[in-house]
Every structure is written in structure tokens, then in C-alpha cells.
N, C-alpha and C positions, 0 to 999 in steps of 0.2 A: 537147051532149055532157055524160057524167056527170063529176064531181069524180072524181080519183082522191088518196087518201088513202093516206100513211107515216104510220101510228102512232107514240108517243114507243118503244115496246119493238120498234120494229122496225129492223134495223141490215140496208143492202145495201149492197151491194159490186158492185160492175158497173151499166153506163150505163143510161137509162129514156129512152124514146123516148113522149112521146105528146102528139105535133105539134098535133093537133086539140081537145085535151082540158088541162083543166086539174086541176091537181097541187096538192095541199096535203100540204107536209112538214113531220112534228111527231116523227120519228124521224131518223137518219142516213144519209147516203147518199155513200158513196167510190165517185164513177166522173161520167161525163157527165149532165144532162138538157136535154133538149130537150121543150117543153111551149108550149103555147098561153099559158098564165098560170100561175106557181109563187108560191105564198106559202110561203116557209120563216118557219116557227112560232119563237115564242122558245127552245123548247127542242128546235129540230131542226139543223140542221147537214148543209152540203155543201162535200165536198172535192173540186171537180174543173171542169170548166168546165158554166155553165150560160146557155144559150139560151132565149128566151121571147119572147114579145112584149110583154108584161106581168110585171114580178117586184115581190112586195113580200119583203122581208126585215126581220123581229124578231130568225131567231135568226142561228148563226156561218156564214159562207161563206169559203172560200178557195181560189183559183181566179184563175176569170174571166166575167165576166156579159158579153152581149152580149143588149141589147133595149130596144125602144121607149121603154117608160115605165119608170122605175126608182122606187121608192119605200123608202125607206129608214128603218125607226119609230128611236125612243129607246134599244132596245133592240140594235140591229143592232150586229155586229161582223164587216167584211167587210172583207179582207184579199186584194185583188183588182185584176184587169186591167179595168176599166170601160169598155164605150161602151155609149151610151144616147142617144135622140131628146131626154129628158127623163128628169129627176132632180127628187126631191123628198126633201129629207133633212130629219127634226124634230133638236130642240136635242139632243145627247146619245148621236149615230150617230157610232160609232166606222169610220173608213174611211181603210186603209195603201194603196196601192200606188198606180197609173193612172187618172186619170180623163178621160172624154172624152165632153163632152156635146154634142151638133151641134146642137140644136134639132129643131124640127118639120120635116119636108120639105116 
């Protein structure tokens, strides 16, 4: 399946459904995503709860992640309700709220 890309000048509002497909956001996005694999970019940003099976995070999230693998860069600042199979955070990841990592199943 193809990428589906949020540019940085692109601002949504309302939820993004695309279960099978993977999402790169480098713009904003107020509302749900649900995605196979989400990389929110340094300069992109989500306010709302997001589902994936895979998520890395550079830029701001606040919310709630729910997914497999969590990856977390230097750069992240996520202010969020957490579970995850697996976390992986470098020196320098800013992270407020819940976390709950279970392992592999």
C-alpha cells in the first residue's frame, strides 16, 4: 500500500482512517488516526487519540497512542495516555501522562 502524506502547510480537523496504509505527518492534525504505521515528523503535530501498529514520533502529540511498537526520537514531545507491546525512547524524548508497556505477546 502507498504512503499517505500531511504536508507541513496542511492543517485537518477531523479523524483519518487508513488501517491498511501508512501515514506520514509533517502538517497538523485535530481529530482520530487510525493507520497501519504513523511517523509524526518534527514539525507535525496530533491532537487526539492515535491507533497504529507501528508509530514513531519527532514531532508534538497529545492524546492517546495505542500500538505495538512505539518509537519515540530526541525530538518528541508527547503528552499522552500510552500502551504499547514495545517502547523505544532516545536520550532527550519529552513524555507526560501514562505509560504502559506489556512486552511482546
Amino acid at each position: 500500500m502507498t504512503d499517505s502524506v500531511i504536508e507541513e502547510d496542511l492543517i485537518i480537523e477531523g479523524n483519518i482512517n487508513a488501517s491498511k496504509g501508512d501515514l506520514d505527518i509533517k502538517g497538523r492534525v485535530t481529530g482520530n488516526v487510525n493507520a497501519h504505521a504513523v511517523k509524526l515528523h518534527l514539525k507535525g503535530s496530533i491532537d487526539g487519540e492515535l491507533s497504529a501498529k507501528i508509530v514513531t514520533i519527532e514531532g508534538k502529540h497529545k492524546g492517546s497512542v495505542q500500538c505495538d511498537e512505539l518509537t519515540l526520537t530526541s525530538t518528541s514531545d508527547l503528552n499522552a495516555k500510552v500502551a504499547a507491546q514495545t517502547m523505544t525512547t532516545e536520550n532527550g524524548a519529552k513524555i507526560a501522562g501514562t505509560v504502559k508497556v506489556t512486552g511482546k505477546p
